[in-house]
C-alpha positions as CSV (number, residue, x, y, z in Angstrom):
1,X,-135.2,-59.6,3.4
2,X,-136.4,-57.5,6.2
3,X,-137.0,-59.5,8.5
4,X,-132.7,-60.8,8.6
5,X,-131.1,-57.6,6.8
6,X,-127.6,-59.4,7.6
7,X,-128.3,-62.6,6.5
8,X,-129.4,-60.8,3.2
9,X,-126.4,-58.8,2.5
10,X,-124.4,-62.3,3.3
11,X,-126.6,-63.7,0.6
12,X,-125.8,-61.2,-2.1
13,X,-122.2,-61.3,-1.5
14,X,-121.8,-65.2,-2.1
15,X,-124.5,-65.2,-5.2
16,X,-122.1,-62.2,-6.8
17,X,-118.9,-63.0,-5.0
18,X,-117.1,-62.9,-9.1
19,X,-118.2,-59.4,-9.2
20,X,-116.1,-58.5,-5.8
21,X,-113.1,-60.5,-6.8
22,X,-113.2,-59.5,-10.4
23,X,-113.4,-55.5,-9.4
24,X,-110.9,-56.6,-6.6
25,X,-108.4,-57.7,-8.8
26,X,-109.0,-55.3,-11.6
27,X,-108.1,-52.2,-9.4
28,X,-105.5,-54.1,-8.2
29,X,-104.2,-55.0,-11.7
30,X,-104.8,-51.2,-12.2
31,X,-102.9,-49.7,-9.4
32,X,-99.6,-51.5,-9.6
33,X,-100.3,-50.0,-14.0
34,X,-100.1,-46.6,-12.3
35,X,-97.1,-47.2,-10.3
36,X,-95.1,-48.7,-13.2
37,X,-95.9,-45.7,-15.3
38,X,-95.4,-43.1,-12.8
39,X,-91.9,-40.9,-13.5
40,X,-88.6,-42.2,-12.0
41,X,-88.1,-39.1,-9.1
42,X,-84.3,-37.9,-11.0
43,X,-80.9,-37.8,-8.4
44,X,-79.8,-34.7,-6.8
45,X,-76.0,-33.7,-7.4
46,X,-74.7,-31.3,-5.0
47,X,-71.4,-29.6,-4.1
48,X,-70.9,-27.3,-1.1
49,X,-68.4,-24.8,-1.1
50,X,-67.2,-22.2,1.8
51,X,-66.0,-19.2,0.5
52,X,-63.2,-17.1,2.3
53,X,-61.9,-13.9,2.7
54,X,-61.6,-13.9,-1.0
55,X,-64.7,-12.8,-1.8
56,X,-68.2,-12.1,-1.0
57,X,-70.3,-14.7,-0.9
58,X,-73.2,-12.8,-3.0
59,X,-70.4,-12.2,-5.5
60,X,-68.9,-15.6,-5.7
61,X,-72.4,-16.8,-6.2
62,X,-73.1,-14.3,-8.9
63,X,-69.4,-15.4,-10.7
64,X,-70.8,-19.3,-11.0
65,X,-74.4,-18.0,-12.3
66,X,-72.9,-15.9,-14.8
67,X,-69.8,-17.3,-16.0
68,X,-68.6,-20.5,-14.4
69,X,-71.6,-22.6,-15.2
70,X,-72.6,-21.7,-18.2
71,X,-68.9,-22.1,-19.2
72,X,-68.7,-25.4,-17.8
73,X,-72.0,-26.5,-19.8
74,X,-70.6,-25.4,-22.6
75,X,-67.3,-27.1,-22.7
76,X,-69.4,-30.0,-21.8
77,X,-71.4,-29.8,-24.6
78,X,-68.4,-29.0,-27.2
79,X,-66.7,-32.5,-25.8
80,X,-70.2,-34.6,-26.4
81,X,-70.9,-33.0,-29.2
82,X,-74.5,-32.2,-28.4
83,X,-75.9,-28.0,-29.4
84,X,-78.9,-28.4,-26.6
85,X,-78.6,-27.9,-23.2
86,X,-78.9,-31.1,-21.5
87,X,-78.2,-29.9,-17.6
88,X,-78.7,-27.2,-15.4
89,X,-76.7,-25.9,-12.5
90,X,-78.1,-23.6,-9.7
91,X,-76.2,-22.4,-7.0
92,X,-77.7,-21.4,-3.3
93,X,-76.6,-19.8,-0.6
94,X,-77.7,-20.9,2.7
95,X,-78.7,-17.8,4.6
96,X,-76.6,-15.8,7.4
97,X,-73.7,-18.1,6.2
98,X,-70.8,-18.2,3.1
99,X,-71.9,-21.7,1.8
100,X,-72.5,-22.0,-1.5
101,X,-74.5,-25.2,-2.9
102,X,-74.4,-26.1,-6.8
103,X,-77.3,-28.5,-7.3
104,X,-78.4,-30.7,-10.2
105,X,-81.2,-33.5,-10.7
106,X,-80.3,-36.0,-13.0
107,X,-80.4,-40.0,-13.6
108,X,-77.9,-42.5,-12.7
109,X,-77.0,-42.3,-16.1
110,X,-75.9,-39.2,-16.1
111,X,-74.0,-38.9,-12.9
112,X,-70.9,-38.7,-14.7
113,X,-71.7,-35.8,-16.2
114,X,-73.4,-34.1,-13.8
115,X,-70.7,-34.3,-11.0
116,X,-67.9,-33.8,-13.9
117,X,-69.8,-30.1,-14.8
118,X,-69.6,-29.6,-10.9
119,X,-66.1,-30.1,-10.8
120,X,-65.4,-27.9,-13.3
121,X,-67.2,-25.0,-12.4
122,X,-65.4,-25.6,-8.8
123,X,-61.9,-25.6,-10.0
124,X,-62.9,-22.3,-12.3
125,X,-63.9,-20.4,-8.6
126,X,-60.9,-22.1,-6.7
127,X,-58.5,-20.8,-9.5
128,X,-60.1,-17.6,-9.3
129,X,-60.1,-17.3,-5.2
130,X,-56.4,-19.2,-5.0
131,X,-55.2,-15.9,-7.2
132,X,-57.0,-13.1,-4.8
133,X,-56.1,-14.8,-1.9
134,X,-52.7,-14.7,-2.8
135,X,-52.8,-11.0,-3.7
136,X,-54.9,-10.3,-0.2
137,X,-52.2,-12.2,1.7
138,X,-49.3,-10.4,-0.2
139,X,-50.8,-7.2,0.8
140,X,-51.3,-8.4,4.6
141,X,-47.3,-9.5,4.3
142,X,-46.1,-5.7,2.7
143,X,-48.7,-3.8,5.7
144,X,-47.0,-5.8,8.4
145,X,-43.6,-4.9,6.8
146,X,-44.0,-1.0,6.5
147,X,-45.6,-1.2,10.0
148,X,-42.3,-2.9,11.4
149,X,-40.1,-0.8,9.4
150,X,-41.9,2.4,11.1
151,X,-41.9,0.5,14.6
152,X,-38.2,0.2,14.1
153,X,-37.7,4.1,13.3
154,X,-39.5,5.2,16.1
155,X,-38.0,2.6,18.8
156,X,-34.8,4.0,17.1
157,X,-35.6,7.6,17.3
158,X,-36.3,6.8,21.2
159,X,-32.9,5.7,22.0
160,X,-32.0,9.9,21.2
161,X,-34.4,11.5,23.7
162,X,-32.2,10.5,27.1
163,X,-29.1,12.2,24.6
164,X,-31.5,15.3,23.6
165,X,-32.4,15.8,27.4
166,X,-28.8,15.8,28.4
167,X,-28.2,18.7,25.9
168,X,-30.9,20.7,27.1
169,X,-29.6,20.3,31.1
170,X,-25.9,20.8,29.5
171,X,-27.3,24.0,27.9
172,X,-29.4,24.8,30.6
173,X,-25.9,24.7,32.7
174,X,-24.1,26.8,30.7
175,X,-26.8,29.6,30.4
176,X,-26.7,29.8,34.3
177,X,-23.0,29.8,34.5
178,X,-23.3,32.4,31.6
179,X,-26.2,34.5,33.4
180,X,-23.8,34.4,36.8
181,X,-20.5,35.9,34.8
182,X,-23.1,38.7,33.4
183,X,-24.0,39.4,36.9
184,X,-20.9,39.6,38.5
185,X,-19.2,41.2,35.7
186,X,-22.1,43.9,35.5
187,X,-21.8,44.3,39.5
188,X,-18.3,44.9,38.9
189,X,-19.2,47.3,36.4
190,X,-21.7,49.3,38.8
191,X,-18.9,49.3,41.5
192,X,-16.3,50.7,39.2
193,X,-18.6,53.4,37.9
194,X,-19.6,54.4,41.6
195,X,-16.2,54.7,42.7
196,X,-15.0,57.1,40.3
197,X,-18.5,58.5,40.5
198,X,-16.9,59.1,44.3
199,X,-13.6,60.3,43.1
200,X,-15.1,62.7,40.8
201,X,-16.7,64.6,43.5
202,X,-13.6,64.8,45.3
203,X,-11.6,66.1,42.4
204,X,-12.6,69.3,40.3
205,X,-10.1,68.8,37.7
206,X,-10.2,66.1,34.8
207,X,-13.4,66.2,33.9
208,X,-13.6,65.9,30.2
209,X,-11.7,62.9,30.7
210,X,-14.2,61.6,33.9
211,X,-16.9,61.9,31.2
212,X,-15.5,59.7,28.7
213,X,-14.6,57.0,31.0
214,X,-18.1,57.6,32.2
215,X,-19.9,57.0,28.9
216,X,-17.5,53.6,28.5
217,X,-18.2,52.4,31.5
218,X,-22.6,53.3,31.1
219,X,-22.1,51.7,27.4
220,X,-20.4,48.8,29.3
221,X,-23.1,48.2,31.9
222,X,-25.7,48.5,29.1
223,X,-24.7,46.1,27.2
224,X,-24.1,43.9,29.9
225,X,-27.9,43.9,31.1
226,X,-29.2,43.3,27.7
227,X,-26.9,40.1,27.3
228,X,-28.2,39.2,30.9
229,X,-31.5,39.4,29.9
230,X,-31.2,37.6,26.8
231,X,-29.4,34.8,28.9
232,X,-31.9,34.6,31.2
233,X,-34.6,34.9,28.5
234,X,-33.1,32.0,26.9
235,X,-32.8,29.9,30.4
236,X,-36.2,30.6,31.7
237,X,-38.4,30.8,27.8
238,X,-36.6,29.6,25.0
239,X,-35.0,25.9,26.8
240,X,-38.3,25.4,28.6
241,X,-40.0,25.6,25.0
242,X,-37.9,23.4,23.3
243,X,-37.9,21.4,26.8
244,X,-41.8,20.9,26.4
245,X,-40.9,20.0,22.9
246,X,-38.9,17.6,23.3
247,X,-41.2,15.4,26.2
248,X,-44.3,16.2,23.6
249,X,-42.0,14.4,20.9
250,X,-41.3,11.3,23.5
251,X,-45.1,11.4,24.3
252,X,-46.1,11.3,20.5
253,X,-43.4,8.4,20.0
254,X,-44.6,6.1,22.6
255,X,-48.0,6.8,20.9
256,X,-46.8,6.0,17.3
257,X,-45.4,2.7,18.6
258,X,-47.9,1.6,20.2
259,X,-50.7,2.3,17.1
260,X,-47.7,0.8,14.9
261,X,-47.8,-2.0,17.6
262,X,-51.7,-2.8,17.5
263,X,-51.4,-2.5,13.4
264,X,-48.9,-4.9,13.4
265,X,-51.0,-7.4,15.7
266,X,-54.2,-6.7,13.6
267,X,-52.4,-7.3,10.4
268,X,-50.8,-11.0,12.1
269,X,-54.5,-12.0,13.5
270,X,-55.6,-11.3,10.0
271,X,-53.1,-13.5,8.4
272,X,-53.8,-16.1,11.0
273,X,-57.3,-16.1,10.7
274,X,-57.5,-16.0,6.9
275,X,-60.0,-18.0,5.7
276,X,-59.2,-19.9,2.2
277,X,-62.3,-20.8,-0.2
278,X,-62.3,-24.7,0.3
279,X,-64.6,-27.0,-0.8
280,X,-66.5,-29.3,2.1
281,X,-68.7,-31.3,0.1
282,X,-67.2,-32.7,-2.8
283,X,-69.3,-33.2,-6.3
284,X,-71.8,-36.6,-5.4
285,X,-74.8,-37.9,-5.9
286,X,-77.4,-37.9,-2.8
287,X,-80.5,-39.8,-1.5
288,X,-83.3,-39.2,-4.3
289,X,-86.7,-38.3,-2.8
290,X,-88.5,-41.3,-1.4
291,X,-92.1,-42.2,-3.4
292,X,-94.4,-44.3,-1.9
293,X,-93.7,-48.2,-3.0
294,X,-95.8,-51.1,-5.4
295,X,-96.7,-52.2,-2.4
296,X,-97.9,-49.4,-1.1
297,X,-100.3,-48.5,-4.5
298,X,-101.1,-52.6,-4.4
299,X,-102.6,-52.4,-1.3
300,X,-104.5,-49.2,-1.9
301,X,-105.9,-50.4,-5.0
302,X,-106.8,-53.6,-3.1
303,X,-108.7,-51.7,-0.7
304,X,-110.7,-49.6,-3.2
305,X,-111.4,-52.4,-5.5
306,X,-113.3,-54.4,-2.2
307,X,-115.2,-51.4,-1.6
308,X,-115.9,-51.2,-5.3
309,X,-116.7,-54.9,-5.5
310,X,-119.1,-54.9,-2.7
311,X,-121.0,-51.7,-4.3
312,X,-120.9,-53.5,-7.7
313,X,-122.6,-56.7,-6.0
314,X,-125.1,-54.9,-4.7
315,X,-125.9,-53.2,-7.4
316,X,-125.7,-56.4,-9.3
317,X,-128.3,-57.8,-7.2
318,X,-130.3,-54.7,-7.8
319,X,-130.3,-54.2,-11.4
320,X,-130.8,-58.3,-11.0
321,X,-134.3,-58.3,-9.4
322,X,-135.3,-54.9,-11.0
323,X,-135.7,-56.4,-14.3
324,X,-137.2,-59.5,-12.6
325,X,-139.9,-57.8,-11.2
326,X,-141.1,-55.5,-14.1
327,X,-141.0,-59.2,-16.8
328,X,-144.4,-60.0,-17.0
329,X,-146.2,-62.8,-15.1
């Protein structure tokens, strides 16, 4: 056998050639066994949901884990009239995002129930989000109302500032004509008093009399001074106050309209932009994950059973002339 090792080998395989086949189509016999009695991989059922303005997504997701699914189940299991849970239901939510995913493995079989459970717990969040959305937007709605309403006072309250600016010039008019009378009438006063001043120096005799006309004309010219100061008091501190009052109410206005302005436009982009809780994947059974095939196991029993049938021959051949050569002569 040394001398043609191939020819050898060649030799052994077509004296034991039953022992290759037979291992060859045992271990293929056993493979496609395997692949019958391996598990069917179960359907997923999924539903994906994008929550709104609503609600957090966190908290929407917590709502279907606490209460929506296992309500769901349960209702379920009251209309089948089973008392063990026969589904589950988890719910994901895809990161840096408001999607929620309800998933659910399951046979064909039960495909009716799986995606009617989904559906349920679904209308219980959309009932749930359709009521707080239409609280959220009836609050928008009343904000953008108040904030017109108080736009409306103040562009109404502007319309006055022209008529209160008018008063203050009309007043301001007055108080001069008022301040020129004082003057002149207090000049007229100061001339009277020095001309009988004059015509008391001339004259010795009537002078109790001089005095008292004296003292009513210095009470006169008194009086006059302080009403001039208090006019022009009035003129140059007290209308330049209310004045600067006035243009710092205007000022304040035009700022109150236009915050009311921008509240207004926040509260419309909010009511434009309002996202509803809306469901973009409806309850339905996906692609279950794929397993290799019969074909697949066949041919990688095949494979192994040749190598095992060549090593069996061999070892056939062995065992074989072994126990020829230790029989006696």
């Amino acid at each position: 056998m040394d001398d043609h090792p191939l020819q050898d080998y060649w030799n052994v395989l077509t004296r034991r050639w039953y022992v290759v086949f037979g291992t060859l189509v045992a271990a293929v016999i056993g493979g496609f066994l395997y692949f019958r009695s391996l598990p069917v991989q179960p359907f997923p059922y999924t539903t994906v949901v994008e929550v709104g303005n609503s609600e957090n997504p966190k908290q929407a997701r917590a709502k279907i884990t606490g209460a929506y699914a296992p309500q769901a189940l349960f209702e379920h299991a009251q209309k089948q009239g089973y008392e063990q849970q026969r589904y589950a239901v988890t719910v994901e939510l895809t990161a840096n995002s408001n999607l929620l995913t309800l998933l659910s493995t399951g046979s064909e079989s039960g495909q009716e129930d799986l995606l009617g459970i989904q559906q349920r717990i679904i209308d219980l969040l959309l009932a749930n989000h359709r009521a707080q959305e239409e609280i959220l937007r009836a609050n928008f709605r009343s904000q953008k109302f108040r904030a017109e309403l108080e736009l409306e006072g103040l562009k109404q309250t502007e319309k006055f500032f022209p008529a209160r600016f008018r008063r203050l010039d009309e007043r301001a008019a007055l108080l001069k004509e008022q301040t020129a009378e004082a003057e002149d009438f207090l000049t007229d006063l100061q001339q009277k008093r020095a001309v009988l001043l004059a015509s008391q120096v001339q004259k010795s005799a009537g002078q109790g009399e001089s005095i008292s006309t004296f003292f009513i004309l210095d009470n006169d010219i008194q009086r006059q001074r302080e009403k001039k100061r208090s006019l022009e008091q009035e003129l140059n501190l007290t209308l330049r106050l209310d004045r600067e009052r006035v243009e710092q109410d205007q000022i304040e206005n035009k700022r109150s309209q236009k915050e009311r302005q921008k509240g207004i436009d926040d509260v419309q982009l909010s009511i434009d932009t309002f996202k509803i809780t809306k469901v973009l994947f409806p309850p339905q059974r996906q692609l279950r994950k794929s397993q290799a095939g019969s074909l697949n196991f066949v041919g990688a029993s095949a494979i192994l059973g040749l190598l095992l049938g060549l090593v069996a021959a061999f070892f056939v051949e062995f065992a074989i002339n072994a126990r020829k050569e230790l029989r006696p002569q």
